[in-house]
RODREN-410852 format. One line per 4 residues: for each residue y negated, z negated, x of C-alpha. Coordinates in pm, 1 decimal. Example, Ala and Ser with C-alpha at 12.3 -4.5 7.8 and 13.67 -1.06 7.14 Angstrom:
BEGIN
450.0 -780.0 1230.0  106.0 -714.0 1367.0
REM end
This chain:
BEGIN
0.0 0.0 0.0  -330.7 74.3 90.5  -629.1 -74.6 -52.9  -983.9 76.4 -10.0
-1318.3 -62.6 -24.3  -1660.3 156.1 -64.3  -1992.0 14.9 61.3  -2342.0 169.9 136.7
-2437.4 361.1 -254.7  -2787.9 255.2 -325.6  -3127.6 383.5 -507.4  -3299.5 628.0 -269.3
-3558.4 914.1 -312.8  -3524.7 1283.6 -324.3  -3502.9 1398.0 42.6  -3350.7 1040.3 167.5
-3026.3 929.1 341.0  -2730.7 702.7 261.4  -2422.7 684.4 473.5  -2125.9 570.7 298.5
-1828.2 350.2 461.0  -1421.4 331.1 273.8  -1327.5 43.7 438.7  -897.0 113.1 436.4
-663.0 -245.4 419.3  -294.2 -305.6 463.9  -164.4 33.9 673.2  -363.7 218.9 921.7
-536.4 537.1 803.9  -438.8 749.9 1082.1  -131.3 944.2 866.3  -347.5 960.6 575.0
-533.3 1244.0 441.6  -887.3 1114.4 291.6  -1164.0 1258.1 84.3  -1453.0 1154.2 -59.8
-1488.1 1247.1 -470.2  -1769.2 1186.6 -676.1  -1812.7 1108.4 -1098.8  -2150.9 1173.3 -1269.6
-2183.6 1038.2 -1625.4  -2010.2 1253.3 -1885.1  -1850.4 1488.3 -1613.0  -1522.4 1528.9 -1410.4
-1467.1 1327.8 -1061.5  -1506.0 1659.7 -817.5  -1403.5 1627.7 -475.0  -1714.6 1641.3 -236.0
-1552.1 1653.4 111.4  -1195.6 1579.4 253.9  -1055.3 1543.5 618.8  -733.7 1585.4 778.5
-538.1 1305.5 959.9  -691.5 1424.9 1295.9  -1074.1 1481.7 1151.8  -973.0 1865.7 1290.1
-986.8 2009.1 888.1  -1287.1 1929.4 716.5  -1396.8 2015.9 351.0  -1725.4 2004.6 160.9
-1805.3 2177.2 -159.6  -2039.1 2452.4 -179.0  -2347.6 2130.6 -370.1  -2337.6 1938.4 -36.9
-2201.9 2189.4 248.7  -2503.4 2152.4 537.3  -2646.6 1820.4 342.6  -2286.3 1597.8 408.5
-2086.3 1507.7 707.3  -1733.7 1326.2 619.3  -1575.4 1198.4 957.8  -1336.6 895.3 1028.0
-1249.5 625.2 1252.2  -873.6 602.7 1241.2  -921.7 274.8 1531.5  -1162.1 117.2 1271.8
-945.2 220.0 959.8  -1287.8 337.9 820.3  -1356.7 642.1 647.3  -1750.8 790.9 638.7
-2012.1 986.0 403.2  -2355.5 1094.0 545.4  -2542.0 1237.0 336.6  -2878.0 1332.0 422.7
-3129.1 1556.6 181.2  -3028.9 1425.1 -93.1  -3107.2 1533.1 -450.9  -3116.2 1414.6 -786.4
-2792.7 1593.8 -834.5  -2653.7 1378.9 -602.4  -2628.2 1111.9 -870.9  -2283.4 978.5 -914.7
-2033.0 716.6 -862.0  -1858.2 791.2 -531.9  -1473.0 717.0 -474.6  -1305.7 782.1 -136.1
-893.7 839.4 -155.2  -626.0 825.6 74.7  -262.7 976.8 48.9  9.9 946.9 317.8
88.4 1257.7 457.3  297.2 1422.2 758.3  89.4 1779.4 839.3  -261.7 1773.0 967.8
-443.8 1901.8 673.2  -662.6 1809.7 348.0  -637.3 1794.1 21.7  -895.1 1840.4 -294.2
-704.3 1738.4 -566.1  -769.9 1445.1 -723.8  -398.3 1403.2 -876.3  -320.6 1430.3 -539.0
-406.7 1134.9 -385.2  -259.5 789.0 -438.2  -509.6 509.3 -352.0  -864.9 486.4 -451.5
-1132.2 245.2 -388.2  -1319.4 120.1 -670.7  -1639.1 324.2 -620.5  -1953.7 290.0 -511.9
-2299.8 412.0 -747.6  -2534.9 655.9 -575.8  -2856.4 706.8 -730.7  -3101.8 942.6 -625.7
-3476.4 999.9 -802.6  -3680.5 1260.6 -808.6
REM end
């Protein structure tokens, strides 16, 4: 089991930063696959970047691709979300997830992964 712990959402204005932590608990991340998702009111939870065991594969969706960096510390167990320029859009609750895996690759499914943190509310004004 793996349990997984969000910190760092906050209120911040159009054009600000937040970086985002996933603080992982009980195995060590480094055969996991991660990803960060996110879940605005009324709308589907949408994957917004994933990573590979290694950090060698990285994801982002086409909203935050050149805004986001996702990266990991497998010594630290920790899992990361920069996100810089950010935009009303941006709004959401923000989940990271982990599933065990044996390749070196990502995933963007969210009925894919097995253990989710709790989430953590991002809220950006205009």
């Amino acid at each position: 089991q793996v349990q997984l712990v969000e910190s760092g959402g906050g209120l911040v204005q159009a054009g600000g930063s937040l970086r985002l932590s996933c603080a992982a608990s009980g195995r060590t991340i480094n055969s996991y696959a991660m990803a960060w998702f996110r879940q605005a009111p009324g709308k589907q939870r949408q994957v917004v970047a994933a990573i590979s065991r290694s950090a060698g594969r990285t994801y982002y969706a086409d909203s935050v691709k050149g805004r986001f960096t996702i990266s990991r510390d497998n010594a630290k167990n920790t899992l990361y979300l920069q996100m810089n320029s950010l935009k009303p859009d941006d709004t959401a609750v923000y989940y990271c997830a982990a599933r065990q895996i044996w390749g070196d690759y990502f995933l963007l499914r969210k009925n894919e992964y097995d253990y989710w943190g709790q989430g953590t509310q991002v809220t950006v004004s205009s």
